[in-house]
C-alpha positions as CSV (number, residue, x, y, z in Angstrom):
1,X,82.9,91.4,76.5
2,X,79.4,90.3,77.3
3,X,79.8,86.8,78.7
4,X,77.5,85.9,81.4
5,X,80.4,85.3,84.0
6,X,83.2,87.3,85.8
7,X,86.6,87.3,84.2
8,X,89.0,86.8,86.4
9,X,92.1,89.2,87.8
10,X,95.0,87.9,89.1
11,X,97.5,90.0,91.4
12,X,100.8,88.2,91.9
13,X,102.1,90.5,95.2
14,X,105.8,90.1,95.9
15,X,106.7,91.9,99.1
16,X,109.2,90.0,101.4
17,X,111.6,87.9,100.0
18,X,114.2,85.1,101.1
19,X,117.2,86.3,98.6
20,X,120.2,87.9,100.3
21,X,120.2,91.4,99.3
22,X,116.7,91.8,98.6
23,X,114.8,94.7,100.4
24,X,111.1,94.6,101.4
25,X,108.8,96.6,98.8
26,X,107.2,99.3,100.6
27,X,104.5,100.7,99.0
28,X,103.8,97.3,97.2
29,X,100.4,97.0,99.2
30,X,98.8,100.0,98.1
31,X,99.3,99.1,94.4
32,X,97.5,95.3,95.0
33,X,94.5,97.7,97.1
34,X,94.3,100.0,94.0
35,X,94.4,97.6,91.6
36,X,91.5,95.7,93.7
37,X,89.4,98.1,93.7
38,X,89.7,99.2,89.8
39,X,89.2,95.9,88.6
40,X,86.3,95.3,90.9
41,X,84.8,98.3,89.8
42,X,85.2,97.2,86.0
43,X,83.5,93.9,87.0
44,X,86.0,91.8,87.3
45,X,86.7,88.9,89.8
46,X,90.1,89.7,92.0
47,X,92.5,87.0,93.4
48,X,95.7,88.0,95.2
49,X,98.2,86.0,95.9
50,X,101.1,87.4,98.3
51,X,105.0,86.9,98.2
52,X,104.9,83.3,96.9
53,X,107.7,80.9,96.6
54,X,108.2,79.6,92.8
55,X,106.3,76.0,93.2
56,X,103.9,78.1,95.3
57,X,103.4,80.4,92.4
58,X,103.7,77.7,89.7
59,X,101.0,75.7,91.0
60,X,98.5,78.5,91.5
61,X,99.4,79.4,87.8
62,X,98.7,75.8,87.0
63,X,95.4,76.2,89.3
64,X,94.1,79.2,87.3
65,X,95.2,78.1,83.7
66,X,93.0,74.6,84.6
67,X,90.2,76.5,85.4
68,X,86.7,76.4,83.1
69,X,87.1,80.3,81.5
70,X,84.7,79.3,78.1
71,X,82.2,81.8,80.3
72,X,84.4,84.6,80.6
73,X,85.8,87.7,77.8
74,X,88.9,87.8,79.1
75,X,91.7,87.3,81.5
76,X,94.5,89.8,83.5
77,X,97.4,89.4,85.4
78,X,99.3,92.0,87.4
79,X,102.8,91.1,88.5
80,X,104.2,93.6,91.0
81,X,108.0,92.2,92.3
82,X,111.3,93.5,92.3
83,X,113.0,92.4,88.3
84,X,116.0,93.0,86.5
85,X,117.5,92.5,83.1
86,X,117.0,88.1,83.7
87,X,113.3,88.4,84.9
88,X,111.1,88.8,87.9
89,X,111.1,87.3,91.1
90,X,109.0,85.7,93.3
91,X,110.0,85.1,97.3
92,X,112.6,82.7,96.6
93,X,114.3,82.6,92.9
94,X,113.9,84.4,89.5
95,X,111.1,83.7,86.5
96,X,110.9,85.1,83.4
97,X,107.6,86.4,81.9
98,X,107.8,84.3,78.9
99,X,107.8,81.0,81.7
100,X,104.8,82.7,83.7
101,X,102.5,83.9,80.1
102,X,102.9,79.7,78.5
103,X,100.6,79.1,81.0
104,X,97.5,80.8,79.2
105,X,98.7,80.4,76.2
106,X,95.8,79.1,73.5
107,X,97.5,75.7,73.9
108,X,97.5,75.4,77.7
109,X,94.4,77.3,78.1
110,X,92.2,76.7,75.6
111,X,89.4,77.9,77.6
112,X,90.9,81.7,77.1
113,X,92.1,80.9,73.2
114,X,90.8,83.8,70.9
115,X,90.3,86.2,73.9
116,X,92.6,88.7,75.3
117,X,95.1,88.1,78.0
118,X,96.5,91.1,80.1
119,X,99.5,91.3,81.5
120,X,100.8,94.8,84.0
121,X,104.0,94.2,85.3
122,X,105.4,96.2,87.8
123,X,109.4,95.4,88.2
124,X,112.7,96.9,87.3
125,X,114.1,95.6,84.2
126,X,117.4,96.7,85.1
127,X,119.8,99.5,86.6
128,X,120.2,102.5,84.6
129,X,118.2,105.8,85.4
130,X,116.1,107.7,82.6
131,X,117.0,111.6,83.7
132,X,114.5,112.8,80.9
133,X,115.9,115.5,78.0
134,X,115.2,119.2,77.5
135,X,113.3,119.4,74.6
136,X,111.3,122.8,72.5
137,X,108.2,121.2,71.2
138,X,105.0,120.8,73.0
139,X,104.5,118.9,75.8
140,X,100.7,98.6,56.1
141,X,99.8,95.3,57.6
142,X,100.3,91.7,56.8
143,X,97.2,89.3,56.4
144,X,97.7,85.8,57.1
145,X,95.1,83.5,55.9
146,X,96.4,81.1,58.1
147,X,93.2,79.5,59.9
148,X,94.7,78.9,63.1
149,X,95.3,80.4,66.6
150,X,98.9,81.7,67.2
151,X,100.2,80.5,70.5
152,X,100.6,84.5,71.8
153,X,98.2,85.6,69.6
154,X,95.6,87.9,71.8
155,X,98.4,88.6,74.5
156,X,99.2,92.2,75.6
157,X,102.2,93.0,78.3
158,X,102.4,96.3,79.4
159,X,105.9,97.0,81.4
160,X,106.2,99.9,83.9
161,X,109.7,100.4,82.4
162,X,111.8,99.4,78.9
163,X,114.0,96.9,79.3
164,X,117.6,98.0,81.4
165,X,115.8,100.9,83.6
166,X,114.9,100.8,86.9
167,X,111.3,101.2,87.6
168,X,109.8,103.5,90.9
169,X,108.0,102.9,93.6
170,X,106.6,105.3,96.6
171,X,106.9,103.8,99.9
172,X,103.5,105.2,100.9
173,X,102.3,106.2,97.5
174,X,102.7,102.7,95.4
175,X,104.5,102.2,92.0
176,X,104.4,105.2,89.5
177,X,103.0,102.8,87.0
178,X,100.2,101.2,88.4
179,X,98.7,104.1,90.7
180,X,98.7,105.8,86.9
181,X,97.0,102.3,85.2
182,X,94.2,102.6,88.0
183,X,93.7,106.0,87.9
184,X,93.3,105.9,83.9
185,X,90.9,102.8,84.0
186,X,88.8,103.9,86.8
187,X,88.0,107.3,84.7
188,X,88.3,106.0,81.1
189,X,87.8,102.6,81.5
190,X,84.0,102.4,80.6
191,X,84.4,104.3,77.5
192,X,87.9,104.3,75.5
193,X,89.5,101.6,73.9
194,X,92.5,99.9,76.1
195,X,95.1,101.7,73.9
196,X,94.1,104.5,74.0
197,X,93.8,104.3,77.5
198,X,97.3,103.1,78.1
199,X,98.7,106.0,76.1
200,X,96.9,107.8,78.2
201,X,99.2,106.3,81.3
202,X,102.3,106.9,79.2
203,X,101.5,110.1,79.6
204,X,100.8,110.2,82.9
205,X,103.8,108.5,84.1
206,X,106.4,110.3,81.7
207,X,105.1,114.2,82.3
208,X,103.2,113.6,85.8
209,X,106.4,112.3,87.8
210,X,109.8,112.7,88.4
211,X,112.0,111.7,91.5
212,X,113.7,113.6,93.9
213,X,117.2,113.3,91.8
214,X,115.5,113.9,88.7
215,X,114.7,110.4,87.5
216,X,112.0,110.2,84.7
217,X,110.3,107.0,84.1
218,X,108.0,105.8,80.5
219,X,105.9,102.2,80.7
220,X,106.4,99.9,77.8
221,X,103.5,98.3,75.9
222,X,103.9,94.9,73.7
223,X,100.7,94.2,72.0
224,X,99.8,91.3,70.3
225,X,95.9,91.8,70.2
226,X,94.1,91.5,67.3
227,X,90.8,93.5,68.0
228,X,90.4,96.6,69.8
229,X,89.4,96.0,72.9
230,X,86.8,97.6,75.4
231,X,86.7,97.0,79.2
């Protein structure tokens, strides 16, 4: 992770949106503060973008992806919106993850191929409600010899729900999720690998919170890294 220049962090902020039905996000702003500040403090440079349209947000994707990162370890991307089971929006229509991550793929950006690409996305990923269980206990690999670069090889998204479940946010406090990421990173990030760290907020958010009707909530990590990984 010792390249001479700043990688960069992206925050994608969707609080108002133009979609019939769709309620502001309170709380939205503290998360894109907190998340400032933790990457900032890991040594990372921060760009936010706020509550943009789709060709707004495709053409700063486009605008990042096209940008020299051959000096840089790594890249991250935190998404916070309001999702379901379809995708995630921005102000004005749905995306899907899979749409938004092509962009840095090693293909696109081959600037960032063979490093690792983060991904935190706050959003629902659907309806239901996880109310949690009672419960009386305490609280071989495949080598390829395959020479090149897998498209998502070196990817990792980390959900702040599985898929179907609805995913909470404080109006004053921020998202479960990503006031549990920052608070993890700020205190282990310097030290522990990102795994283990991340455990570490699947911890958090599963024992450390519960809503006021009894609503549990567990993030969801899809790794496809291929080397542990130190901040």
């Amino acid at each position: 992770m010792d390249y001479p220049e700043q990688s960069l962090c992206l925050i994608l902020n969707m609080e108002h949106f133009d979609i019939q039905g769709f309620q502001s996000r309170k709380g939205t702003r503290r998360d894109k503060k907190t998340l400032k500040e933790t990457f900032k403090k890991l040594g990372f440079l921060v760009r936010s973008e706020d509550n943009l349209f789709y060709t707004e947000l495709e053409t700063v994707l486009q605008t990042v992806a096209a940008l020299d990162h051959s000096q840089r370890s790594c890249f991250v991307c935190a998404v916070l919106s309001h999702g379901n089971e379809d995708g995630i929006f921005a102000r004005d229509q749905i995306f899907t993850l899979n749409w938004l991550v092509k962009f840095f793929s090693n293909s696109n950006c081959t600037s960032l191929a063979g490093k690792p690409k983060l991904f935190f996305i706050q959003a629902c990923r659907g309806e239901e409600y996880d109310f949690g269980i009672e419960t009386d206990g305490p609280s071989d690999s495949i080598q390829s010899s395959a020479p090149q670069i897998l498209q998502e090889e070196d990817m990792l998204y980390v959900y702040s729900t599985p898929p179907g479940y609805f995913a909470w946010r404080n109006s004053v406090d921020g998202s479960w999720f990503i006031q549990s990421l920052c608070k993890m990173l700020q205190e282990h990030g310097n030290r522990l690998e990102l795994m283990q760290i991340l455990i570490r907020v699947n911890h958090m958010v599963a024992m450390d919170y519960e809503s006021s009707n009894g609503g549990k909530e567990i993030p969801c990590i899809v790794s496809m890294l291929t080397k542990e990984l130190y901040l």
